[in-house]
C-alpha positions in Angstrom: 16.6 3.5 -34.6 13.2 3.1 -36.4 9.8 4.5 -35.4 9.0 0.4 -34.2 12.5 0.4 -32.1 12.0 3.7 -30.5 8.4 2.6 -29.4 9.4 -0.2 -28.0 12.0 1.1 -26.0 10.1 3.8 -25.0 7.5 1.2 -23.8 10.6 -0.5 -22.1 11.2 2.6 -20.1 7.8 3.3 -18.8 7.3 -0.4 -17.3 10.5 -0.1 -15.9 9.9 3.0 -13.9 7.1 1.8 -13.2 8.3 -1.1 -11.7 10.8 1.2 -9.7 8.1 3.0 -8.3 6.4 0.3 -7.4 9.5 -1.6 -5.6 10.1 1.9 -3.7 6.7 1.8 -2.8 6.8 -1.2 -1.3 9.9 -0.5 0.8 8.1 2.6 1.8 5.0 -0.1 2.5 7.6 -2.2 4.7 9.0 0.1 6.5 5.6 1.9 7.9 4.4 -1.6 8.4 7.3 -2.1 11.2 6.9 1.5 12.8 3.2 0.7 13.3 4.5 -2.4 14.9 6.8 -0.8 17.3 4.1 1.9 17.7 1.2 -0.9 18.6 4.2 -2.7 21.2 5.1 0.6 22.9 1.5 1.5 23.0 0.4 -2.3 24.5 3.6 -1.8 26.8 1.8 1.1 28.3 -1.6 -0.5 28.4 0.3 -2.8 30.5 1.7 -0.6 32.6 -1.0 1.2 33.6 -4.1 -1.4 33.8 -5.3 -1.6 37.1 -8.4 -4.0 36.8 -7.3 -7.5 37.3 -9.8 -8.4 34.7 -7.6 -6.8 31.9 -4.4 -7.7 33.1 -4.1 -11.1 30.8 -5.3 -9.0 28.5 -2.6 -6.5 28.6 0.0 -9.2 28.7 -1.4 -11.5 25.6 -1.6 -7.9 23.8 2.7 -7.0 24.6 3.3 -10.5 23.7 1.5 -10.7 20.3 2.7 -7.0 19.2 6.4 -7.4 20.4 6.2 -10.9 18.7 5.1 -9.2 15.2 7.4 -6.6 15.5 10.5 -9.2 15.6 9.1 -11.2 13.3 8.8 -8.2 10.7 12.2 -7.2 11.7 13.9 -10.6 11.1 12.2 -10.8 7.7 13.8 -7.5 6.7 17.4 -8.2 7.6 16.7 -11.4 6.2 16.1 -10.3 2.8 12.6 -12.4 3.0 10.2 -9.1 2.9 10.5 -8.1 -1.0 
């Protein structure tokens, strides 16, 4: 291979490690995205169980709702193939 040939496929190699790196950092991405999802449902979940003031209590249940809501939706996107 020429001098032009080998830069060019040297070129070739760096964007496509750096694509690599980038896709594994977006699955990386994805995947802490739906821990801090179950993490925000489990933590409403216990908001919810332990709220005593009746003035919070919608609260607590709008708050399970909405996190246990992203969570599946996150979910179903990943098994879906829809996230990448």
């Amino acid at each position: 291979m020429n001098t032009h040939g080998n830069k060019i496929f040297y070129l070739k190699n760096i964007a496509n490690s750096i694509k690599s790196q980038d896709t594994e950092d977006s699955v990386d991405d994805i995947y802490r995205s739906i821990e801090n999802a179950r993490k925000e449902w489990e933590d409403a979940k216990n908001i919810f169980e332990n709220v005593t003031n009746p003035d919070l209590i919608d609260y607590a249940i709008h708050k399970v709702d909405a996190t246990e809501k992203r969570y599946t939706y996150l979910l179903k996107q990943i098994k879906s193939g829809n996230i990448y």
